[in-house]
C-alpha positions in Angstrom: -202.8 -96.3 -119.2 -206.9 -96.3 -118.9 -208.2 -99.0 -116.6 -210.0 -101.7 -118.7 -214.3 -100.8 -118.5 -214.9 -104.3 -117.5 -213.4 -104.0 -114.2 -215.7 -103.9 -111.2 -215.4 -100.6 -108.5 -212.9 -101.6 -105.5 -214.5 -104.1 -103.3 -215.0 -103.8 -99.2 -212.1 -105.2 -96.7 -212.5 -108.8 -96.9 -214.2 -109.8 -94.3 -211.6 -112.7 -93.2 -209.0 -109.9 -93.1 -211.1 -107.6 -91.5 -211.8 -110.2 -88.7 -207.9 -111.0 -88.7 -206.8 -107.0 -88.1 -209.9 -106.9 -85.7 -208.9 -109.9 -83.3 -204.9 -109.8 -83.8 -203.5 -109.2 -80.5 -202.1 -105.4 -80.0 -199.2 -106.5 -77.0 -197.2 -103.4 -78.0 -200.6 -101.0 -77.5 -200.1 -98.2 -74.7 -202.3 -98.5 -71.5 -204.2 -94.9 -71.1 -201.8 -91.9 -70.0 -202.2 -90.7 -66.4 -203.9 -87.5 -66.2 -201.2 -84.6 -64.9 -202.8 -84.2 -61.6 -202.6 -87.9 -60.7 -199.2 -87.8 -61.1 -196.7 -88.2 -57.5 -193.2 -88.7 -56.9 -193.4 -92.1 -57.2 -193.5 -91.7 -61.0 -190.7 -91.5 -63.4 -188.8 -88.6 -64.8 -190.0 -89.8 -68.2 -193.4 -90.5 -67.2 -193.8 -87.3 -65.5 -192.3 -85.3 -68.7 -194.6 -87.5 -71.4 -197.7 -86.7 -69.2 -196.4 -83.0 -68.9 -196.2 -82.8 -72.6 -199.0 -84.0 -74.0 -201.1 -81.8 -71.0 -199.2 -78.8 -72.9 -200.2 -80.1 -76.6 -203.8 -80.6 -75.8 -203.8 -77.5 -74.2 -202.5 -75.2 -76.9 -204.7 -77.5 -78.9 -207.5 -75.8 -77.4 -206.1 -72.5 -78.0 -205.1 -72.6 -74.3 -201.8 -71.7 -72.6 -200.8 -74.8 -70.4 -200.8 -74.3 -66.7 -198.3 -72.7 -64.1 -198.6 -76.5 -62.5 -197.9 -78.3 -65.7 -194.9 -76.4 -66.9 -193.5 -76.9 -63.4 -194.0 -80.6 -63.7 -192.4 -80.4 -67.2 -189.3 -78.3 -65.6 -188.6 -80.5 -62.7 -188.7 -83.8 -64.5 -186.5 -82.4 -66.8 -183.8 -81.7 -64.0 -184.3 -84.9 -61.8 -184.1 -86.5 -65.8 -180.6 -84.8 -66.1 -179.6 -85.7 -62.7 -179.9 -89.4 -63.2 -178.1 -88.6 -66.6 -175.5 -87.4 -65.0 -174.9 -89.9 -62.3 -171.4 -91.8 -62.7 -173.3 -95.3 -62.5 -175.7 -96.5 -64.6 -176.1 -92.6 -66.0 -176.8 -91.7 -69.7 -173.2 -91.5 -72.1 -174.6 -89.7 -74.8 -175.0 -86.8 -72.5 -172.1 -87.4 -70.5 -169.6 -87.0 -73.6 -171.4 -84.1 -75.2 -171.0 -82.4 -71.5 -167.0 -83.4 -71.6 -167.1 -82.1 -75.2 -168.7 -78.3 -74.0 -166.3 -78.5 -71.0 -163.0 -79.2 -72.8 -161.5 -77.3 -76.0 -159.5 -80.7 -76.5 -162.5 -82.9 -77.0 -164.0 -80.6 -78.7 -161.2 -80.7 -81.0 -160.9 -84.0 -81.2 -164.7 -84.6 -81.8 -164.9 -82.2 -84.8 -161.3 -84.1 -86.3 -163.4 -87.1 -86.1 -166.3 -86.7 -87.6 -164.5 -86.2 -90.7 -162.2 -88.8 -89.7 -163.8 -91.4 -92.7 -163.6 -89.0 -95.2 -159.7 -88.0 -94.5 -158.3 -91.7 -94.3 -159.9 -91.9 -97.6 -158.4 -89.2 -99.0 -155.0 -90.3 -98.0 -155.5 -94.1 -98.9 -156.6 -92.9 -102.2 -152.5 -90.7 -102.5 -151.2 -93.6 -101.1 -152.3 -96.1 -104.1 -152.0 -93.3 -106.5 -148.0 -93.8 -105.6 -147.5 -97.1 -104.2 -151.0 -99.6 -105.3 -149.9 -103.4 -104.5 -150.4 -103.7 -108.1 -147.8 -101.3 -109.2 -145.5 -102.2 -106.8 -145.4 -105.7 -108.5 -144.5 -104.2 -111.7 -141.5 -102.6 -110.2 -137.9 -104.1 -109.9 -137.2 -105.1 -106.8 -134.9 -103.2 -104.7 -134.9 -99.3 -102.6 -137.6 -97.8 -104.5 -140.3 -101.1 -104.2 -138.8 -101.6 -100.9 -139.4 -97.4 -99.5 -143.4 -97.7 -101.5 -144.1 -101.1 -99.8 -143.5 -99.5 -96.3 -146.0 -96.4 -97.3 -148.1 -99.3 -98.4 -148.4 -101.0 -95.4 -148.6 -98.2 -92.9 -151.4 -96.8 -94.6 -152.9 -100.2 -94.5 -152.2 -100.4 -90.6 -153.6 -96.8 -90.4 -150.2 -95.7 -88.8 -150.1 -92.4 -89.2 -147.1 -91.2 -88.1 -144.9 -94.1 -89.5 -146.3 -93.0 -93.1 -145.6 -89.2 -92.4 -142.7 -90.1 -91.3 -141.7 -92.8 -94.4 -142.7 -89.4 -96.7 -140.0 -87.5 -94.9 -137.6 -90.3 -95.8 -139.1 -90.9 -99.4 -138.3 -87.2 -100.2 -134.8 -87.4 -99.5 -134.0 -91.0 -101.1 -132.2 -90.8 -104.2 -134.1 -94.2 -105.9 -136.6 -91.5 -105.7 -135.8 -88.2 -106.7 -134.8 -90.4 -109.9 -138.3 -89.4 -110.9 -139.4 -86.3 -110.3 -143.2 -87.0 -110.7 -143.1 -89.7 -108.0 -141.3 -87.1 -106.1 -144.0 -84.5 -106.7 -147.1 -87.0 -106.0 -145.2 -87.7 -102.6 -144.4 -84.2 -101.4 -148.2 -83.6 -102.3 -149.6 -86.1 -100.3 -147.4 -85.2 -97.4 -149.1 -81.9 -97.3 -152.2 -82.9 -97.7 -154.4 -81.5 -94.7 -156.1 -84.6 -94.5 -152.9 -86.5 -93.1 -152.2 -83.3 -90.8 -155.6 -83.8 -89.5 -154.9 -87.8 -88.6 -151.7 -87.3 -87.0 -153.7 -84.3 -84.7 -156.1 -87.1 -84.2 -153.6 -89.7 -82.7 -151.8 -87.3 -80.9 -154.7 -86.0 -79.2 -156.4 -89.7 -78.6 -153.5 -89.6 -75.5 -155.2 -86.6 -73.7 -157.1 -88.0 -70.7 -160.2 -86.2 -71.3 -160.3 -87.2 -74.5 -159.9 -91.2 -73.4 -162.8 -90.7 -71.5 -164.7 -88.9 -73.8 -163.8 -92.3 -76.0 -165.0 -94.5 -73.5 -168.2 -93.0 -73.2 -169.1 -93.1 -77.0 -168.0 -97.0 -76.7 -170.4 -97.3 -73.8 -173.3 -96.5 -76.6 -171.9 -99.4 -78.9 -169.0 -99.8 -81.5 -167.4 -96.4 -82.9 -168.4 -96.9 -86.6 -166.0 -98.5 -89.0 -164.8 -100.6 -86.3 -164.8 -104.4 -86.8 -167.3 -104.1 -84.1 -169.4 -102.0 -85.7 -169.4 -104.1 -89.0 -170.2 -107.3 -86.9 -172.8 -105.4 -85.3 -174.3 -104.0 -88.4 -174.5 -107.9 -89.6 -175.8 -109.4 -87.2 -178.8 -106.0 -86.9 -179.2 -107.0 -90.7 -179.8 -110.6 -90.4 -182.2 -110.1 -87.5 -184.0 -107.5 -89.8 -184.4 -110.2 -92.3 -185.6 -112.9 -90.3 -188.3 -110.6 -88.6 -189.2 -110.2 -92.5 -189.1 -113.8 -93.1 -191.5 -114.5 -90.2 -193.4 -112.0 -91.4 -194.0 -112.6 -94.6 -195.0 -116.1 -93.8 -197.9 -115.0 -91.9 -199.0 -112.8 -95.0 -198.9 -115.7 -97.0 -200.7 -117.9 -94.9 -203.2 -115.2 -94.7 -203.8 -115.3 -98.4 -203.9 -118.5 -98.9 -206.6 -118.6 -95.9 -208.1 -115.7 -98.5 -208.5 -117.9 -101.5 -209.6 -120.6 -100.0 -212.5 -119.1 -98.0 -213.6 -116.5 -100.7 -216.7 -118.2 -103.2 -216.8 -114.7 -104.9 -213.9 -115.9 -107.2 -211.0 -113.1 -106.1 -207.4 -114.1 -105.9 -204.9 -112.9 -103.2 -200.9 -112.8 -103.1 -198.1 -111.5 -101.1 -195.5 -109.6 -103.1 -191.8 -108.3 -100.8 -189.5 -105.4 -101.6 -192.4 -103.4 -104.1 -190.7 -100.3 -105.1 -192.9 -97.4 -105.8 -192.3 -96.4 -109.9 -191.5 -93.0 -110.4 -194.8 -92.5 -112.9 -196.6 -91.8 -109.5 -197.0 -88.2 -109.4 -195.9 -86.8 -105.8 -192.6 -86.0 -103.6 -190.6 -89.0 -103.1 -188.4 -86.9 -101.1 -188.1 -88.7 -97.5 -191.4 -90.8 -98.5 -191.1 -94.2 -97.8 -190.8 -96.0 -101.8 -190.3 -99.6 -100.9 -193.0 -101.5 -99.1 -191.6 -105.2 -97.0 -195.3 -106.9 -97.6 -198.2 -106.1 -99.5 -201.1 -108.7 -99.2 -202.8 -107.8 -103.0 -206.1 -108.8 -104.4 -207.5 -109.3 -107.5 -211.0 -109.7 -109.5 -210.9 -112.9 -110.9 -212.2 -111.7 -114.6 -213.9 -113.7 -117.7 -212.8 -113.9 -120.6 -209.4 -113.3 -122.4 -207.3 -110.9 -120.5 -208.5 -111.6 -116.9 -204.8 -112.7 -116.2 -203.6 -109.5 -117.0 -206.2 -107.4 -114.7 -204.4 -104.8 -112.0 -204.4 -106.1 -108.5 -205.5 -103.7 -105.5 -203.7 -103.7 -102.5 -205.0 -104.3 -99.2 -202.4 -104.1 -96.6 -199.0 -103.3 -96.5 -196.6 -104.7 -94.1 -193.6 -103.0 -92.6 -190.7 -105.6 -90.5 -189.1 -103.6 -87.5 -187.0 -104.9 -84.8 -188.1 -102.6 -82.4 -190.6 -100.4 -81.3 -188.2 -97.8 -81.7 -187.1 -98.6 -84.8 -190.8 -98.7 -85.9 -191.6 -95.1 -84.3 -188.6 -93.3 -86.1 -190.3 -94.8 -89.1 -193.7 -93.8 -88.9 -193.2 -90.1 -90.4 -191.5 -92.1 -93.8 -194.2 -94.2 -94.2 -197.0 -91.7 -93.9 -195.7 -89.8 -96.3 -195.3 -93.0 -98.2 -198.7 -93.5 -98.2 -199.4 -90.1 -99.2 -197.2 -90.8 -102.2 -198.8 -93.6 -103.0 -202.3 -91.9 -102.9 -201.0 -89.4 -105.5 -202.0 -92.2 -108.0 -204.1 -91.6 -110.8 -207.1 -93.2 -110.4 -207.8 -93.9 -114.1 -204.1 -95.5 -114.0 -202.3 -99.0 -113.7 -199.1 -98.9 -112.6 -195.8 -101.1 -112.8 -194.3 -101.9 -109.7 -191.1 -104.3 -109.6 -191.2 -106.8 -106.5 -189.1 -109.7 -105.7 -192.1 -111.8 -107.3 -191.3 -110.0 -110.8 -193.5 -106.7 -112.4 -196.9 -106.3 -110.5 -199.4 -104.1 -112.1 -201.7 -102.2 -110.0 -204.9 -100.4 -110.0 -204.1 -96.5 -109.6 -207.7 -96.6 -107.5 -206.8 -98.6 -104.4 -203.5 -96.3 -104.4 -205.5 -93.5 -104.6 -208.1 -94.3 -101.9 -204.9 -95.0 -99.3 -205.2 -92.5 -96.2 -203.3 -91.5 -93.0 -206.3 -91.4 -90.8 -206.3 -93.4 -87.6 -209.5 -95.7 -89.0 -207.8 -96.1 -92.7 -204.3 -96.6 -91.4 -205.6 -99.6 -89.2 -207.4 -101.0 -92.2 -204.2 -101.0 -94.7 -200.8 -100.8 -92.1 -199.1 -103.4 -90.1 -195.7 -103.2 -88.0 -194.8 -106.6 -87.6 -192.1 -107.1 -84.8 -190.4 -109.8 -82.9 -189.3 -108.0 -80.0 -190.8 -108.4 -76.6 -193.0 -106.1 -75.3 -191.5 -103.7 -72.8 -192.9 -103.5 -69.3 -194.1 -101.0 -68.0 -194.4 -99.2 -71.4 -192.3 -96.2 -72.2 -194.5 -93.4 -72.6 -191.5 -90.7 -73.6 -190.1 -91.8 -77.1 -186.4 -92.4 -77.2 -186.1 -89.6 -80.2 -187.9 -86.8 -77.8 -185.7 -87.9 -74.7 -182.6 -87.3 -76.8 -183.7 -84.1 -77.7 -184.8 -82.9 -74.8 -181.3 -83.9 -73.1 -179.4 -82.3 -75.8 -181.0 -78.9 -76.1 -178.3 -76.8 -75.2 -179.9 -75.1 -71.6 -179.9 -78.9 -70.9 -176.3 -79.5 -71.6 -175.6 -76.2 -69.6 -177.8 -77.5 -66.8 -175.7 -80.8 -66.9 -172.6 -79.2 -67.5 -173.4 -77.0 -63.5 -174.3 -80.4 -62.3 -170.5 -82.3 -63.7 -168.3 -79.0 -62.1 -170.4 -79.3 -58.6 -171.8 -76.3 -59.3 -175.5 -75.0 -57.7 -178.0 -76.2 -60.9 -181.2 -74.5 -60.3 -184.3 -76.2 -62.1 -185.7 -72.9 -63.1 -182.4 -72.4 -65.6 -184.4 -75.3 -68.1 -187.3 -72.8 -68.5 -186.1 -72.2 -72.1 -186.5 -75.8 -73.1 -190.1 -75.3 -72.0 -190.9 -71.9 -74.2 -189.4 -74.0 -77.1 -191.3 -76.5 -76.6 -194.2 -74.5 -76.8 -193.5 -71.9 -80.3 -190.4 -73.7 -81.7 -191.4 -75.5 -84.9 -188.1 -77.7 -84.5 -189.8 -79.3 -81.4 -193.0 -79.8 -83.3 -192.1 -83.6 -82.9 -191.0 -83.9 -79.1 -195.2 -81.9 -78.5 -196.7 -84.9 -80.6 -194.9 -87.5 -79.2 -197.5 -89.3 -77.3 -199.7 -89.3 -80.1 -197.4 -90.5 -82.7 -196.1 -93.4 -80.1 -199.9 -94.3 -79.8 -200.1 -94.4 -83.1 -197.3 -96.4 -84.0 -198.0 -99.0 -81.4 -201.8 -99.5 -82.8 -200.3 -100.6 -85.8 -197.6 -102.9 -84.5 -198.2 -106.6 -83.9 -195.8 -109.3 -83.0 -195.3 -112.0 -85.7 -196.5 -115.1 -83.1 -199.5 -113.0 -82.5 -200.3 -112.6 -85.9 -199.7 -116.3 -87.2 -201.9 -117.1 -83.9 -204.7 -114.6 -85.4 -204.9 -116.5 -88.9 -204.8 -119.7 -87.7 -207.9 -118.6 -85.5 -209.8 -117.8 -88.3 -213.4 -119.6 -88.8 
């Protein structure tokens, strides 16, 4: 729908909220990265590969091919990195299971039975009730045939795999149930189903040594999912997400109401939560962030009748993470998020839904929405709550992962875990990806993208501390 004539061009940052995102403590912000030839021994695997790196991106930046010295910096890291991955104490799980999974054809079994592990214990609950739901088993007289159902009931319940193959074996054979010979087909079909074959291989093979400690190296990294644990866990992440929100939101509002009160030019500011982006916005949604925590909006307080119904323009959206991590792996969604957003028609309003209600906003402030550096600063807050680490880490938990888990990695490790001779020159291939393969595009930007995503973030205490400062 047209904008209205009567409404004024978008106005400058406010200067209160300029002043606010100017003085706001950055805690999370990354001191200046050592240059490649200051770096010694005394530095860290990671450090040494994040300087290593971003040498190499700058230098094919250039339209240079990185150094002899630099790529050896790179390589070495990389093996002492994998040495202290592989160390019995205080080494890195993740890569010590993936190296038991190359090493043994068990665990590798076992691992590929269990990643569709979810989708098979469905399958098999889902028989189970189709012969013998609580609710049916009610309905039926009591005696053999309730009494044989109730058992597949319940070891399907207790996920006891073999008690309910073998309760199928016996259900075949009883006469209360060849009585009917479609209960008698529904259970010969669901003990052939593949998916309880693949369970009972599953418990049989849990019992393999390797593959206990294959187990207790994934529990090492936290709660298999599914688990109780993992539910509890998954609570408790969600609660903490909310009340980094809360605290966050807060702030925004005090901030507008700071706003209002200072501003003699008549605009209004609110905070809206959870806006979802309408689909009328022209653009990929695809893997684009389309729900924004906090938005601090602004409007023109117009004359006459109508002014209540004028768009509002939005001035700074507000993500909550409860980490730095969590807040780097979503960077790349919310840039193209923004993007989305500046698909907006600029002659448009559109409807957004909030938690506040319907918001309706002017297509122009979408529109003039931008991924620079200097915009992003201007529009984009990470709030967190979580201390800041020290010293920083300058190699992003994403790019460490993948470097570990490249496969010449897991061979490396793999020479290292059967005391073989592991020569560093044998991760030269993780180097020469690094450099042409498109799928490592993220691990060369790294640095940047982690200074990035740090330039935005602010913790909530510094934030509240920032608007309370305010003249």
């Amino acid at each position: 729908m047209p904008l209205p004539s009567l409404l004024p061009p978008l106005p400058p940052l406010p200067p209160l909220l300029d002043e606010t995102l100017r003085r706001v403590d950055r805690r999370y912000r990354l001191p200046p990265l050592a240059t490649a030839s200051a770096l010694t021994d005394g530095h860290s695997p990671a450090t040494r590969l994040a300087v290593s790196i971003e040498a190499a991106r700058e230098a094919l930046a250039a339209g240079h091919t990185p150094d002899t010295a630099i790529r050896h910096t790179f390589i070495d890291a990389l093996a002492q990195m994998i040495r202290h991955a592989m160390r019995e104490e205080g080494g890195d799980a993740t890569l010590q299971a993936t190296v038991l999974r190359h090493r043994e054809a068990l665990v590798r079994e076992y691992a590929a039975l269990a990643t569709e592990a979810d989708h098979d214990r469905r399958a098999i609950h889902a028989g189970v009730n189709a012969i013998a739901h609580p609710a049916k088993l009610q309905r039926l007289t009591p005696g053999a045939q309730r009494d044989a159902l109730a058992q597949l009931q319940a070891a399907a319940a207790q996920a006891a795999w073999p008690a309910l193959a073998q309760t199928l074996d016996t259900l075949r054979d009883a006469p209360a149930i060849a009585a009917s010979a479609t209960l008698q087909r529904d259970i010969v079909k669901l003990a052939e189903n593949p998916a309880l074959a693949h369970l009972l291989r599953l418990d049989a093979l849990a019992a393999n040594e390797h593959v206990r400690q294959y187990r207790s190296l994934l529990d090492r990294n936290g709660p298999r999912p599914g688990s109780a644990q993992a539910i509890a866990q998954g609570t408790r992440s969600q609660q903490r997400g909310a009340a980094v929100e809360m605290l966050a939101m807060q702030a925004l509002d005090a901030l507008a109401t700071r706003l209002n009160d200072a501003d003699a030019s008549g605009q209004q500011f609110r905070v809206v939560t959870s806006m979802r982006v309408p689909s009328a916005i022209p653009g990929s949604h695809e893997r684009a962030k389309t729900e924004w925590d906090a938005v601090l909006l602004e409007r023109a307080r117009l004359d006459g009748e109508g002014a209540d119904a004028a768009p509002w323009n939005v001035r700074l959206l507000l993500e909550a993470k409860a980490s730095v991590d969590a807040a780097t792996t979503d960077l790349p969604r919310l840039l193209r998020g923004l993007r989305l957003l500046a698909h907006a028609n600029v002659d448009s309003v559109y409807a957004f839904e909030t938690q506040q209600g319907t918001v309706k906003l002017n297509g122009a402030s979408l529109h003039a929405l931008s991924t620079d550096d200097a915009a992003l600063r201007d529009a984009v807050l990470y709030c967190c709550d979580a201390p800041a680490e020290m010293p920083p880490r300058l190699l992003g938990a994403a790019s460490r992962m993948q470097l570990l888990s490249a496969q010449t990695s897991v061979s490396f490790a793999n020479a290292l875990a059967e005391r073989q001779h592991a020569n560093a020159h044998a991760l030269e291939p993780v180097w020469q990806a690094l450099l042409e393969s498109p799928h490592w595009h993220s691990v060369l930007n790294q640095y940047p993208m982690l200074v990035q995503v740090r330039d935005l973030m602010v913790h909530t205490d510094d934030l509240a501390a920032a608007i309370r400062a305010l003249p």
